[in-house]
PALOVO-797914 format. One record per atom (N, C-alpha, C, CB): atom name; x, y, z. Coordinates in nm, 3 decimals, decimal comma. Glycine has a CB too. Layout:
# PALOVO-797914
<node><name>CA</name><x>X</x><y>Y</y><z>Z</z></node>
...
***
This chain:
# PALOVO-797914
<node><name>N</name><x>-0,333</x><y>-0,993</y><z>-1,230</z></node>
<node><name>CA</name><x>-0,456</x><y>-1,046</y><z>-1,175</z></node>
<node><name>C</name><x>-0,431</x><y>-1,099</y><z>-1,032</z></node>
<node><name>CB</name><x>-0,512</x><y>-1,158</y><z>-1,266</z></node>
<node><name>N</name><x>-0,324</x><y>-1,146</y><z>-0,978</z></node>
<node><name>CA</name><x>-0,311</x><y>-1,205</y><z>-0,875</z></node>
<node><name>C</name><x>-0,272</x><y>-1,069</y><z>-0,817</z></node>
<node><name>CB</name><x>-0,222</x><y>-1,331</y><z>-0,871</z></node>
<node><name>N</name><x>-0,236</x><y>-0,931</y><z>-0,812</z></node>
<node><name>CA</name><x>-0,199</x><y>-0,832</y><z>-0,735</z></node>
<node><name>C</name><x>-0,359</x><y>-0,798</y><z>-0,673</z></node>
<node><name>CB</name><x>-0,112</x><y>-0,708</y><z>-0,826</z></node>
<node><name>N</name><x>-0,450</x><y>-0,807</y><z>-0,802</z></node>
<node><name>CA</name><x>-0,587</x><y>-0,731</y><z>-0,782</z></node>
<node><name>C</name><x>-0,651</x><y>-0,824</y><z>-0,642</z></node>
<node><name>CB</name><x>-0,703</x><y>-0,743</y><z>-0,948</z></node>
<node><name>N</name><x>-0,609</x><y>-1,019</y><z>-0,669</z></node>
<node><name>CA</name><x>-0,660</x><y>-1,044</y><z>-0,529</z></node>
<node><name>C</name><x>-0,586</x><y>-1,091</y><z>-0,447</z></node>
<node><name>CB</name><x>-0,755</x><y>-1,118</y><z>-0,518</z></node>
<node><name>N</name><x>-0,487</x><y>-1,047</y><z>-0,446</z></node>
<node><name>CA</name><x>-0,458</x><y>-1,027</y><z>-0,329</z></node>
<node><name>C</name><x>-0,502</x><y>-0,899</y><z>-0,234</z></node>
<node><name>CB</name><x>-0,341</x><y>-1,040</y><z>-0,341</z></node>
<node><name>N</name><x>-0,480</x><y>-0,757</y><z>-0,295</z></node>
<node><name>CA</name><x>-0,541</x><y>-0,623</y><z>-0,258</z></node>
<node><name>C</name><x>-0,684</x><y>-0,697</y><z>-0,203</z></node>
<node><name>CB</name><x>-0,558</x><y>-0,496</y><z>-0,405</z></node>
<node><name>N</name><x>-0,769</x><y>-0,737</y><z>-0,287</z></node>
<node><name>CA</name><x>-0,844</x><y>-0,734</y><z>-0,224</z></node>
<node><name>C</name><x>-0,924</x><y>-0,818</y><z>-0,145</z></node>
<node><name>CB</name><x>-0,875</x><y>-0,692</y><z>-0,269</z></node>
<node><name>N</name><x>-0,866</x><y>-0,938</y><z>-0,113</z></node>
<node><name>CA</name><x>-0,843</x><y>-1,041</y><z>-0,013</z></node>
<node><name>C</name><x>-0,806</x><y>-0,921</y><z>0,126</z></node>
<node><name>CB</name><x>-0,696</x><y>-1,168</y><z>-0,069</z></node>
<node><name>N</name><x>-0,649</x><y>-0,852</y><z>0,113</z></node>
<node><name>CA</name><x>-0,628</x><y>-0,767</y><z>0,210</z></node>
<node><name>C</name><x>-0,788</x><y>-0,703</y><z>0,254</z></node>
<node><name>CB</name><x>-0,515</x><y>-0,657</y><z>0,155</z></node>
<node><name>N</name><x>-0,796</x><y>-0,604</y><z>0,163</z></node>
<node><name>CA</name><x>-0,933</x><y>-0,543</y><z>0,204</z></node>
<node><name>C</name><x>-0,993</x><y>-0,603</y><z>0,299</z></node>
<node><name>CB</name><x>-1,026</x><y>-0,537</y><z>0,107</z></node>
<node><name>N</name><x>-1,054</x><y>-0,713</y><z>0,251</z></node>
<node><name>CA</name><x>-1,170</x><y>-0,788</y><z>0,299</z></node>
<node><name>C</name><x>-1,149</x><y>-0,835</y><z>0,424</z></node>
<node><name>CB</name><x>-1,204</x><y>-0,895</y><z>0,217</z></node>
<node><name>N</name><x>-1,013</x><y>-0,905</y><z>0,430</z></node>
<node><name>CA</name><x>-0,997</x><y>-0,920</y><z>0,597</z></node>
<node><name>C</name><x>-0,964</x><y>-0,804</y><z>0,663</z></node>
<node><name>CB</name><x>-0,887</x><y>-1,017</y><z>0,644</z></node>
<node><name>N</name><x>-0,909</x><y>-0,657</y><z>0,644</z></node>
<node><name>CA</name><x>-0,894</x><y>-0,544</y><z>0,680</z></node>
<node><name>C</name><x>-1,069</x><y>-0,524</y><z>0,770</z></node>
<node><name>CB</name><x>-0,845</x><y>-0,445</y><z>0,534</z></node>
<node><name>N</name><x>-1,141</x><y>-0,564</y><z>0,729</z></node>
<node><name>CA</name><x>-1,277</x><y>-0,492</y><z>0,691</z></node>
<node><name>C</name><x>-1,355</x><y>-0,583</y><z>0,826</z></node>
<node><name>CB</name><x>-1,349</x><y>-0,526</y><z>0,491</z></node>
<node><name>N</name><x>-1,351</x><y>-0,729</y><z>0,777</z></node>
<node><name>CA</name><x>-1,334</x><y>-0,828</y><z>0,900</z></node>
<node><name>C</name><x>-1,302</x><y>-0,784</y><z>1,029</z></node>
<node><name>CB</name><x>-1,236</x><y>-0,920</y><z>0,878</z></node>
<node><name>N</name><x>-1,180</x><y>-0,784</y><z>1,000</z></node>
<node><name>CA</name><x>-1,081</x><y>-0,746</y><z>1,135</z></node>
<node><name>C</name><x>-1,162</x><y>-0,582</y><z>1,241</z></node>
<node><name>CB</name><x>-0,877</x><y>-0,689</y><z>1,042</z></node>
<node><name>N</name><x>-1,175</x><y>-0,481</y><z>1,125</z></node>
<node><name>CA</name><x>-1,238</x><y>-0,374</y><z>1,220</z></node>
<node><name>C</name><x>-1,385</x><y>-0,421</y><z>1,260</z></node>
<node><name>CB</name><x>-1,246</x><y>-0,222</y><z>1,144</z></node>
<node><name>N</name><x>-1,492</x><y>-0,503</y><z>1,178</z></node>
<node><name>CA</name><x>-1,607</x><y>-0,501</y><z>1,233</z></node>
<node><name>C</name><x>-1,560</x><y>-0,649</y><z>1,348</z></node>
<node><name>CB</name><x>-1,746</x><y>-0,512</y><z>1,104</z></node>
<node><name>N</name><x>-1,464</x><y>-0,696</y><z>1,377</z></node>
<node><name>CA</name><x>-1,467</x><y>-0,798</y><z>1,516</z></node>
<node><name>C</name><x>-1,403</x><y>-0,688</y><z>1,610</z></node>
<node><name>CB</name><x>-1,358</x><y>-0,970</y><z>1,508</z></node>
<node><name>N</name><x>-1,354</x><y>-0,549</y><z>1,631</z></node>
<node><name>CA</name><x>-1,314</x><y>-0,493</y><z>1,731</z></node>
<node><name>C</name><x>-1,382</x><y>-0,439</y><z>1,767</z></node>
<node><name>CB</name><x>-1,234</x><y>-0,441</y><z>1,734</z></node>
<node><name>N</name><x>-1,531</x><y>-0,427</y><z>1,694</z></node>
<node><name>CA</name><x>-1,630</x><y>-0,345</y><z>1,797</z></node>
<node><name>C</name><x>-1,616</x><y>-0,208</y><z>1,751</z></node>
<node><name>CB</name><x>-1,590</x><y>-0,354</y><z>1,966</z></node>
<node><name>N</name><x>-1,533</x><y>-0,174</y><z>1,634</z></node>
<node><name>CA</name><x>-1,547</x><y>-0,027</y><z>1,597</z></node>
<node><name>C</name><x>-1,709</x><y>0,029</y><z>1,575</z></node>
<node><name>CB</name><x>-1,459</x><y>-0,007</y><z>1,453</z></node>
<node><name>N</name><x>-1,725</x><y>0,142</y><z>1,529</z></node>
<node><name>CA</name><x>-1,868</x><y>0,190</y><z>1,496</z></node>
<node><name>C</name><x>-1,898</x><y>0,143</y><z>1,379</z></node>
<node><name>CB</name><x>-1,891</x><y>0,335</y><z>1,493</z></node>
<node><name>N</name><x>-2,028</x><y>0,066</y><z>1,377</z></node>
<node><name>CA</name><x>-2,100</x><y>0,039</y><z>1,231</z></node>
<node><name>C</name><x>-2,118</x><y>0,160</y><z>1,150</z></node>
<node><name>CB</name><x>-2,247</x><y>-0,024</y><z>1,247</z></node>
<node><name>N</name><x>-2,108</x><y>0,341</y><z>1,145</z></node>
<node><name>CA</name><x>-2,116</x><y>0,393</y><z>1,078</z></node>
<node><name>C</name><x>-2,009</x><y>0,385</y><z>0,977</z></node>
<node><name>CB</name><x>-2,145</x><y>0,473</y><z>1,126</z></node>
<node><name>N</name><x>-2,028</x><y>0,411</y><z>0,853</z></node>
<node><name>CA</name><x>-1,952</x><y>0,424</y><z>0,762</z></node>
<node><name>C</name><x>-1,847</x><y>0,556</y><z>0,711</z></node>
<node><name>CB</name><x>-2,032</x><y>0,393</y><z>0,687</z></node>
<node><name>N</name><x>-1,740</x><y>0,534</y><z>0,719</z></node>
<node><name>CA</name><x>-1,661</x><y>0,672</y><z>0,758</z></node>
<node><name>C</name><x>-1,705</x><y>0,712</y><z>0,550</z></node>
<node><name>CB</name><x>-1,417</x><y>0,644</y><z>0,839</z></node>
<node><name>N</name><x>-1,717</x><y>0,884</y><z>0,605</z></node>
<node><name>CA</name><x>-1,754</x><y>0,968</y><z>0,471</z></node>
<node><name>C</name><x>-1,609</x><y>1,010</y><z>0,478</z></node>
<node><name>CB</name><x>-1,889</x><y>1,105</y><z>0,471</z></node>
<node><name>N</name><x>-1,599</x><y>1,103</y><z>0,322</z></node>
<node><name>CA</name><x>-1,451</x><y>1,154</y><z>0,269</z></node>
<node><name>C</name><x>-1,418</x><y>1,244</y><z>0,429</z></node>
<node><name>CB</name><x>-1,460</x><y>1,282</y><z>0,084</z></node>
<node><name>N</name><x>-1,496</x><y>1,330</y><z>0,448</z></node>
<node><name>CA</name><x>-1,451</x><y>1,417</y><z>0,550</z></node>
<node><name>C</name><x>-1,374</x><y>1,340</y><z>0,651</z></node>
<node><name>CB</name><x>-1,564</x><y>1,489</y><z>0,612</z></node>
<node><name>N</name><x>-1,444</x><y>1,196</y><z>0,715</z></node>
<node><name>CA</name><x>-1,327</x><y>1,114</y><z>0,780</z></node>
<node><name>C</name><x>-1,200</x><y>1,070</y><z>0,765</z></node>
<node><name>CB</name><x>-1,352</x><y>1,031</y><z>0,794</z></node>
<node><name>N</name><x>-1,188</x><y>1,031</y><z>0,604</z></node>
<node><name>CA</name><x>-1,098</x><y>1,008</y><z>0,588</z></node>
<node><name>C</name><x>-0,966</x><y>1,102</y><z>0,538</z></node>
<node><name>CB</name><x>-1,133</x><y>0,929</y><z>0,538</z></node>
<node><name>N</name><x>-1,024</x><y>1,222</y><z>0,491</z></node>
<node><name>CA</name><x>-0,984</x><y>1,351</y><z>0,490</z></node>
<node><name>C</name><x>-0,889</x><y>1,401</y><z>0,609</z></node>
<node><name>CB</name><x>-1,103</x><y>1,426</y><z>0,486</z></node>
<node><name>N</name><x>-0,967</x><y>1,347</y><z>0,755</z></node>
<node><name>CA</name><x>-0,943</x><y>1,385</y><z>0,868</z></node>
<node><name>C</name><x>-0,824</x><y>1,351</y><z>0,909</z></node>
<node><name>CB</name><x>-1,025</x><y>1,353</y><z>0,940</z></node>
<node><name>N</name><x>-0,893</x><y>1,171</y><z>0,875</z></node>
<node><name>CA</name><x>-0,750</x><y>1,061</y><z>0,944</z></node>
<node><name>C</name><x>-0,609</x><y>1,094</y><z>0,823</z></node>
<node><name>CB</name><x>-0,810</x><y>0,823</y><z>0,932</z></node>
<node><name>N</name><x>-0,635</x><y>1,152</y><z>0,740</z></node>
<node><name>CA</name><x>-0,472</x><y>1,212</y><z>0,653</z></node>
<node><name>C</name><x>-0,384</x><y>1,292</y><z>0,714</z></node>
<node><name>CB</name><x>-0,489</x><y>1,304</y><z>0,525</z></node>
<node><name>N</name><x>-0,494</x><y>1,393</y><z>0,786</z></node>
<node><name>CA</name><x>-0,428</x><y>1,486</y><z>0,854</z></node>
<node><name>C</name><x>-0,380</x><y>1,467</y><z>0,975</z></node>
<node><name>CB</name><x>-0,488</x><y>1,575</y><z>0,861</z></node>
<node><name>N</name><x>-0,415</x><y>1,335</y><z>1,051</z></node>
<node><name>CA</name><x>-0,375</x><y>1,284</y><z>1,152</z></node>
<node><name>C</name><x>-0,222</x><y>1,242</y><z>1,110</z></node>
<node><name>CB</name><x>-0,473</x><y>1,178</y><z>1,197</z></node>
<node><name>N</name><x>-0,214</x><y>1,201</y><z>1,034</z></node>
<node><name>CA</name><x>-0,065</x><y>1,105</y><z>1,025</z></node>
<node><name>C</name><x>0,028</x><y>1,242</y><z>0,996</z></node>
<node><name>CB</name><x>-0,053</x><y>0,955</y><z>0,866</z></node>
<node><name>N</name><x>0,102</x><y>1,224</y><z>1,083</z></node>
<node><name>CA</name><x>0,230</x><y>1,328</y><z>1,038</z></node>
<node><name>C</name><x>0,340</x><y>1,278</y><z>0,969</z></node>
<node><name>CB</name><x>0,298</x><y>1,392</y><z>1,156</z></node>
<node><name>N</name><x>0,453</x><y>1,410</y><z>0,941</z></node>
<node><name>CA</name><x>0,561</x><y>1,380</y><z>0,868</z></node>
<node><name>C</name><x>0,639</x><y>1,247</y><z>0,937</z></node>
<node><name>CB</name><x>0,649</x><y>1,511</y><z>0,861</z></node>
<node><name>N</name><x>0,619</x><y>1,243</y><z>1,058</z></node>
<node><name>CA</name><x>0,720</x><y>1,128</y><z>1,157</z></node>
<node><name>C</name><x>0,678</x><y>1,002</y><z>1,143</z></node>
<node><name>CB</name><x>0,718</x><y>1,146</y><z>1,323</z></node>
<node><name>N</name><x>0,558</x><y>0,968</y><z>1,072</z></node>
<node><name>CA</name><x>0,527</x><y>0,890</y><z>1,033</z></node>
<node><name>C</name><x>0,619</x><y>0,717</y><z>1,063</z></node>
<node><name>CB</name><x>0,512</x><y>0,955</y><z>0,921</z></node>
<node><name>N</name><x>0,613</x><y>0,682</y><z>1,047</z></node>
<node><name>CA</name><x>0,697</x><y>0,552</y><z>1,024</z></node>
<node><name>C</name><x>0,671</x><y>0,499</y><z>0,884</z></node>
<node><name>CB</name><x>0,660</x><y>0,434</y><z>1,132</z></node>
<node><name>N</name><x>0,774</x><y>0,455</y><z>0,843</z></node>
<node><name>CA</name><x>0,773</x><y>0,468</y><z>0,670</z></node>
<node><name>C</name><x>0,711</x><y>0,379</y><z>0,582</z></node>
<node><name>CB</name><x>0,903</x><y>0,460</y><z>0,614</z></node>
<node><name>N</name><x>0,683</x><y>0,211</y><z>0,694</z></node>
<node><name>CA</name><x>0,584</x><y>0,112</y><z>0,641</z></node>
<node><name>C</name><x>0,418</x><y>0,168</y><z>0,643</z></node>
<node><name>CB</name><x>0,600</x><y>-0,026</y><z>0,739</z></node>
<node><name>N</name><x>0,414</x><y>0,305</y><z>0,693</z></node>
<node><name>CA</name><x>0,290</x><y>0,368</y><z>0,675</z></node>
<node><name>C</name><x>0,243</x><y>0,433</y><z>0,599</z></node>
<node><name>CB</name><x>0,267</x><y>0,419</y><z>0,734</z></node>
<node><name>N</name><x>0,366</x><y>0,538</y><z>0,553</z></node>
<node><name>CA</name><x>0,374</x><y>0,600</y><z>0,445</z></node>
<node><name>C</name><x>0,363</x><y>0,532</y><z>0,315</z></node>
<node><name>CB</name><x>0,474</x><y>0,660</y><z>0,454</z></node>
<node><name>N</name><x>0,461</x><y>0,395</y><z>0,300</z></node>
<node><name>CA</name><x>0,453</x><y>0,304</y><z>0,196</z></node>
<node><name>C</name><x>0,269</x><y>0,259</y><z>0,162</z></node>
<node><name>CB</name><x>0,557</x><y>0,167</y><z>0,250</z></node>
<node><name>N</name><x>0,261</x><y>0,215</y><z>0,282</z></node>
<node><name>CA</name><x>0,196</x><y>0,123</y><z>0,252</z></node>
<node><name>C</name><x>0,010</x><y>0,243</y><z>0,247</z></node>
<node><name>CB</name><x>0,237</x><y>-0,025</y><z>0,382</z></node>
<node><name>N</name><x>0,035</x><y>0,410</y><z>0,301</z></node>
<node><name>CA</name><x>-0,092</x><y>0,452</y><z>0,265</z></node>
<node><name>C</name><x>-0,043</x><y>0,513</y><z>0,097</z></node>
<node><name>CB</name><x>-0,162</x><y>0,577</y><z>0,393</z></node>
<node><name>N</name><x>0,005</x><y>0,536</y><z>0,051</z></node>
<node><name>CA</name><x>0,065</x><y>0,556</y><z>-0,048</z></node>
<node><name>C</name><x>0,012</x><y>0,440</y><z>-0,202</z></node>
<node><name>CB</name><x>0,212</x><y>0,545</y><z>0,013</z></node>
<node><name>N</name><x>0,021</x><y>0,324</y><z>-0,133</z></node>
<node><name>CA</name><x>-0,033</x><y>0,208</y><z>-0,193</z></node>
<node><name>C</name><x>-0,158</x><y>0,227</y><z>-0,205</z></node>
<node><name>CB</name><x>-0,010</x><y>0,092</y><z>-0,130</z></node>
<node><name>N</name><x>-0,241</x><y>0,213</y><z>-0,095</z></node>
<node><name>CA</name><x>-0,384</x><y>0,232</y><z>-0,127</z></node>
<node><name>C</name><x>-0,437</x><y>0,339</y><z>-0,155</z></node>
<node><name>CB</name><x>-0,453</x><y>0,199</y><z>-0,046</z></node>
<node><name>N</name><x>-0,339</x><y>0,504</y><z>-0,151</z></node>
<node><name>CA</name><x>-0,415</x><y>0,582</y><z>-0,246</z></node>
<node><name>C</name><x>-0,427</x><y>0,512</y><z>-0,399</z></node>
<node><name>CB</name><x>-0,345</x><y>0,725</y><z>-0,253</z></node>
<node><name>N</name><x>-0,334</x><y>0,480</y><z>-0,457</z></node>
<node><name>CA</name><x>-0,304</x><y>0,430</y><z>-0,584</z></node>
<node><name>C</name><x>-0,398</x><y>0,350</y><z>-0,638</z></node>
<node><name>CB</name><x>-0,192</x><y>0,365</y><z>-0,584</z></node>
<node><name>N</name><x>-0,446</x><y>0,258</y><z>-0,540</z></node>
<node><name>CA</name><x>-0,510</x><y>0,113</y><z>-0,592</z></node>
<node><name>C</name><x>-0,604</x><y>0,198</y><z>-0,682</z></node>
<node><name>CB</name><x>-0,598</x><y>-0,009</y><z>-0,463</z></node>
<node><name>N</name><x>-0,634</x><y>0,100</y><z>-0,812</z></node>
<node><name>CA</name><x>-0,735</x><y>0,121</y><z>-0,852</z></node>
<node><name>C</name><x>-0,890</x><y>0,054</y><z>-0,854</z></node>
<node><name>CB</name><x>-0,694</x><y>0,135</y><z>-0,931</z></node>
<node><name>N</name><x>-0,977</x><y>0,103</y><z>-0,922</z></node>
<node><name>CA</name><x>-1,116</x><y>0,018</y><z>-0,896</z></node>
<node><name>C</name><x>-1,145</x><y>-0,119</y><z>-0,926</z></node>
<node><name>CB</name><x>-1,214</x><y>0,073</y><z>-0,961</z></node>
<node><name>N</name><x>-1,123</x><y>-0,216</y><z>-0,904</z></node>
<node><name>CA</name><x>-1,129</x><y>-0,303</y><z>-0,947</z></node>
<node><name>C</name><x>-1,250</x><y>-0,367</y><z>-1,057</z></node>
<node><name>CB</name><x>-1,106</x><y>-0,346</y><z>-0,853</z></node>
<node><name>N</name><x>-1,231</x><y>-0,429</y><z>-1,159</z></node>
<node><name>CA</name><x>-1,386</x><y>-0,450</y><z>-1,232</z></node>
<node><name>C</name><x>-1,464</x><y>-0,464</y><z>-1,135</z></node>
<node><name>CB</name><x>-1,414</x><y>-0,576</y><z>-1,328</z></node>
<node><name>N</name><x>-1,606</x><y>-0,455</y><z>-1,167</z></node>
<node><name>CA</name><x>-1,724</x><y>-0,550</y><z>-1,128</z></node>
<node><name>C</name><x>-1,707</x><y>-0,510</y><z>-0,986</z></node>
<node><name>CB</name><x>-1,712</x><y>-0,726</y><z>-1,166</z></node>
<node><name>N</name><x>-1,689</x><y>-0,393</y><z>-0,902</z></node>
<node><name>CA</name><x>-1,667</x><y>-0,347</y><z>-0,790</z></node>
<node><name>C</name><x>-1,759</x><y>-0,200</y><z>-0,792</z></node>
<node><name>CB</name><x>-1,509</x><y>-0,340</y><z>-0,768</z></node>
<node><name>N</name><x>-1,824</x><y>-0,181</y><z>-0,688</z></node>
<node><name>CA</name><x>-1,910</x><y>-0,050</y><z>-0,706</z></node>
<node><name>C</name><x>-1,835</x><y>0,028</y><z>-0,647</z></node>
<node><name>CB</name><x>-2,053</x><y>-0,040</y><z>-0,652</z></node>
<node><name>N</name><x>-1,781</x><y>0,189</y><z>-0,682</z></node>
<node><name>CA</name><x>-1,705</x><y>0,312</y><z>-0,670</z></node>
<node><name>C</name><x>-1,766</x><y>0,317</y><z>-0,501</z></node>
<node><name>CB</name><x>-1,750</x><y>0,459</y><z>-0,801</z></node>
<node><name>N</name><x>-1,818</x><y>0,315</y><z>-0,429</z></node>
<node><name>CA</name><x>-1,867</x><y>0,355</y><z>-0,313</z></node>
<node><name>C</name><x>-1,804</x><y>0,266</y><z>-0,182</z></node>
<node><name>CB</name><x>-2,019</x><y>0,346</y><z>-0,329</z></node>
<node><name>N</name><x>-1,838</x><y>0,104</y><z>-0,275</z></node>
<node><name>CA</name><x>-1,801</x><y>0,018</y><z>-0,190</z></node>
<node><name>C</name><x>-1,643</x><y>0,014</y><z>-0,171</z></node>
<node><name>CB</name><x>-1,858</x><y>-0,102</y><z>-0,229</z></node>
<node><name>N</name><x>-1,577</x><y>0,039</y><z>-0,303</z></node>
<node><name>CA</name><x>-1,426</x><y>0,025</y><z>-0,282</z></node>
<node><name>C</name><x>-1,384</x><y>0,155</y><z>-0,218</z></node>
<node><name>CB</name><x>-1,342</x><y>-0,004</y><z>-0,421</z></node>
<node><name>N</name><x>-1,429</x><y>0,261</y><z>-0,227</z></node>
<node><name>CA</name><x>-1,429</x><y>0,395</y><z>-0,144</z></node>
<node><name>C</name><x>-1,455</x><y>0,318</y><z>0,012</z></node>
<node><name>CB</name><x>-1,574</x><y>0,525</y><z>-0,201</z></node>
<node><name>N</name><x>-1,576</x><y>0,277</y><z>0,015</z></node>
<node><name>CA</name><x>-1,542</x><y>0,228</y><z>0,197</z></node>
<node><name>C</name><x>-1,483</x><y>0,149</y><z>0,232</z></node>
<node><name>CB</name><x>-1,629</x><y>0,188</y><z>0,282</z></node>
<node><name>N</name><x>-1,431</x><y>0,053</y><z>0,144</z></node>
<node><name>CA</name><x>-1,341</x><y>-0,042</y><z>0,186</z></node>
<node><name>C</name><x>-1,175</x><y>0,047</y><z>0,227</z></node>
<node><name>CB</name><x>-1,335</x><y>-0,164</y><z>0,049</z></node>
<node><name>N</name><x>-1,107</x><y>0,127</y><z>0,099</z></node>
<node><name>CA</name><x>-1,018</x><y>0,183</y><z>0,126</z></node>
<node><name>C</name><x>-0,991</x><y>0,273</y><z>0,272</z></node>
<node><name>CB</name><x>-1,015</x><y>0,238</y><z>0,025</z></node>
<node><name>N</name><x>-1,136</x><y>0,357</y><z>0,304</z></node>
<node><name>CA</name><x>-1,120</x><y>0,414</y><z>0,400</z></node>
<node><name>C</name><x>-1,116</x><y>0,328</y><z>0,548</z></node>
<node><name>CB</name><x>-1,210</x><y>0,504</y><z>0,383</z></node>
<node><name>N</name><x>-1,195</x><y>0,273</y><z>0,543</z></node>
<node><name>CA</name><x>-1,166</x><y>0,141</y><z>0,676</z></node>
<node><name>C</name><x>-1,009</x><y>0,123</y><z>0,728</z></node>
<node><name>CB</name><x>-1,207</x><y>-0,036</y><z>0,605</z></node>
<node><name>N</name><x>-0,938</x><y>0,059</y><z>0,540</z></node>
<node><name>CA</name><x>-0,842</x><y>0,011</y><z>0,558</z></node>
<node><name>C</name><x>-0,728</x><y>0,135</y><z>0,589</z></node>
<node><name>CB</name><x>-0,828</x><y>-0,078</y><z>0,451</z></node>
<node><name>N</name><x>-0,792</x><y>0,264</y><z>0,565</z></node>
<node><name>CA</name><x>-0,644</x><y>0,378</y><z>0,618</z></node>
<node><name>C</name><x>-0,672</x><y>0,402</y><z>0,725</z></node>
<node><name>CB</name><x>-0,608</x><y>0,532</y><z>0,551</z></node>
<node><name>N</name><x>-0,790</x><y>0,383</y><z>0,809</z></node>
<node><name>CA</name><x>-0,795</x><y>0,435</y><z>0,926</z></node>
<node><name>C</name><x>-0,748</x><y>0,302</y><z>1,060</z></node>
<node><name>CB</name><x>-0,955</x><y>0,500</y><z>0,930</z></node>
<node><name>N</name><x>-0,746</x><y>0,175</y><z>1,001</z></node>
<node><name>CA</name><x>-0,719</x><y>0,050</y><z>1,042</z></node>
<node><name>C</name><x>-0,572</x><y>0,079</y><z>1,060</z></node>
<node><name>CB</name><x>-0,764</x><y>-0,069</y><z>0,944</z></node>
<node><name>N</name><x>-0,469</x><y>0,175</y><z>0,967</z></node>
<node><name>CA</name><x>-0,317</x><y>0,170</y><z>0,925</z></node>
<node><name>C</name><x>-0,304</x><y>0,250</y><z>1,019</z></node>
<node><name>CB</name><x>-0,254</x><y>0,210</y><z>0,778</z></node>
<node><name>N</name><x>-0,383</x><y>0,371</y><z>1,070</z></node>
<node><name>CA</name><x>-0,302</x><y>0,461</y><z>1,115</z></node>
<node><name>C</name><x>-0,322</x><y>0,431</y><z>1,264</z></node>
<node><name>CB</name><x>-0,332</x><y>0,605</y><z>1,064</z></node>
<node><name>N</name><x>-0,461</x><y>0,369</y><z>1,282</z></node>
<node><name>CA</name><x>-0,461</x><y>0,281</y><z>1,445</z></node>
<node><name>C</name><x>-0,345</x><y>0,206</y><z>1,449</z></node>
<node><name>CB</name><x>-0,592</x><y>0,161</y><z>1,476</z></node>
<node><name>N</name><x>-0,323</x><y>0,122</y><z>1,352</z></node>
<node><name>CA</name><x>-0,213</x><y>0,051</y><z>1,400</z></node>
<node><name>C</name><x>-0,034</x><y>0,132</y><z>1,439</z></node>
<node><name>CB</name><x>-0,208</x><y>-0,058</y><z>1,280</z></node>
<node><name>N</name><x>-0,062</x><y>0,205</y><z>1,352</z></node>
<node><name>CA</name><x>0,062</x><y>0,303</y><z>1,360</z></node>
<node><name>C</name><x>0,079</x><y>0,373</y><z>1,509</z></node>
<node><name>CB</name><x>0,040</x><y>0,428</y><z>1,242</z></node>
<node><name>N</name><x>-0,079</x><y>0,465</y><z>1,564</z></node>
<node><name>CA</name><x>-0,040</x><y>0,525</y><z>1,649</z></node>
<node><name>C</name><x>-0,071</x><y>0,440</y><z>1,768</z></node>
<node><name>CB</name><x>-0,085</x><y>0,648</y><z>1,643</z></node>
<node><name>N</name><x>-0,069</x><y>0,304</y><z>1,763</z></node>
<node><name>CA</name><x>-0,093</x><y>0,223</y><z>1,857</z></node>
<node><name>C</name><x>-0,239</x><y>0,210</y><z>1,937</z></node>
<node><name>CB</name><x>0,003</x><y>0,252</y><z>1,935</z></node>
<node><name>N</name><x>-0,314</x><y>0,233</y><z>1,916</z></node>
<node><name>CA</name><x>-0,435</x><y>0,206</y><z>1,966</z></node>
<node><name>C</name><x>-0,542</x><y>0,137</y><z>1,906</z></node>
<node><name>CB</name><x>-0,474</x><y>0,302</y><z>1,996</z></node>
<node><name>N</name><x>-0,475</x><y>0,050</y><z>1,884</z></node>
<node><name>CA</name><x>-0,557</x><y>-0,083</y><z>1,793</z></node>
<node><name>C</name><x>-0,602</x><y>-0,130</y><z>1,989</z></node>
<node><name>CB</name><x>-0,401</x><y>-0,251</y><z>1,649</z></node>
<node><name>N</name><x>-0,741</x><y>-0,168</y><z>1,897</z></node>
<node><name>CA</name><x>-0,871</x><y>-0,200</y><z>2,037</z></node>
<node><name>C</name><x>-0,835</x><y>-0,349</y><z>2,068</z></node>
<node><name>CB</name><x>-1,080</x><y>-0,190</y><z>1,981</z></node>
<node><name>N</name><x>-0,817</x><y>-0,447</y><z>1,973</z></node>
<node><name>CA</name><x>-0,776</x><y>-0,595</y><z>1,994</z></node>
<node><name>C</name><x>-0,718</x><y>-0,581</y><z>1,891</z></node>
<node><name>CB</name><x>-0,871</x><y>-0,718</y><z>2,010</z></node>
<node><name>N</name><x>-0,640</x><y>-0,770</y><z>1,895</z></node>
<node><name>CA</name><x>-0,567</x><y>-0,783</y><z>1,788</z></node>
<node><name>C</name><x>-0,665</x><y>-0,895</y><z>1,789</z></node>
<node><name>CB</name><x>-0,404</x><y>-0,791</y><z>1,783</z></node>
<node><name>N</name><x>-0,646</x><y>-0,948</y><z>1,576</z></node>
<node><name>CA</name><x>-0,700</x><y>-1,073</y><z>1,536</z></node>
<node><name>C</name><x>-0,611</x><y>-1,200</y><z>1,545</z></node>
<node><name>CB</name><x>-0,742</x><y>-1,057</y><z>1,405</z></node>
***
């Protein structure tokens, strides 16, 4: 129970954090996040790999709607791989 909030404590400030950088209010669909997979290559750096690896895994949490934790996850891989390829807009 304490893994589930912590995950999703992460989330939530993940989620925070992109709507204070001014990213786009649209909501990324599978095809985005589809996209940003194919962005990350094998060279990866390995706290990326770990850590997108993790949030494929997570599961749904109770009392959580399939859509919302779908956009939360995607936020949070496309938040990982900004940070990875360095073009995070601000920091929090």
């Amino acid at each position: 129970m304490k893994k589930l909030f912590t995950v999703s404590l992460l989330l939530a400030a993940s989620l925070i954090i992109l709507s204070a950088c001014g990213h786009s209010r649209r909501a990324p669909t599978i095809a985005d996040v589809s996209s940003s997979s194919s962005v990350t290559s094998s060279a990866q750096p390995e706290w990326l790999t770990d850590a997108l690896a993790e949030l494929d895994a997570m599961p749904l949490p109770m009392n959580v709607r399939p859509e919302v934790f779908a956009d939360l996850k995607a936020r949070l891989r496309e938040a990982l791989i900004e940070r990875a390829s360095g073009t995070v807009a601000c920091e929090a």
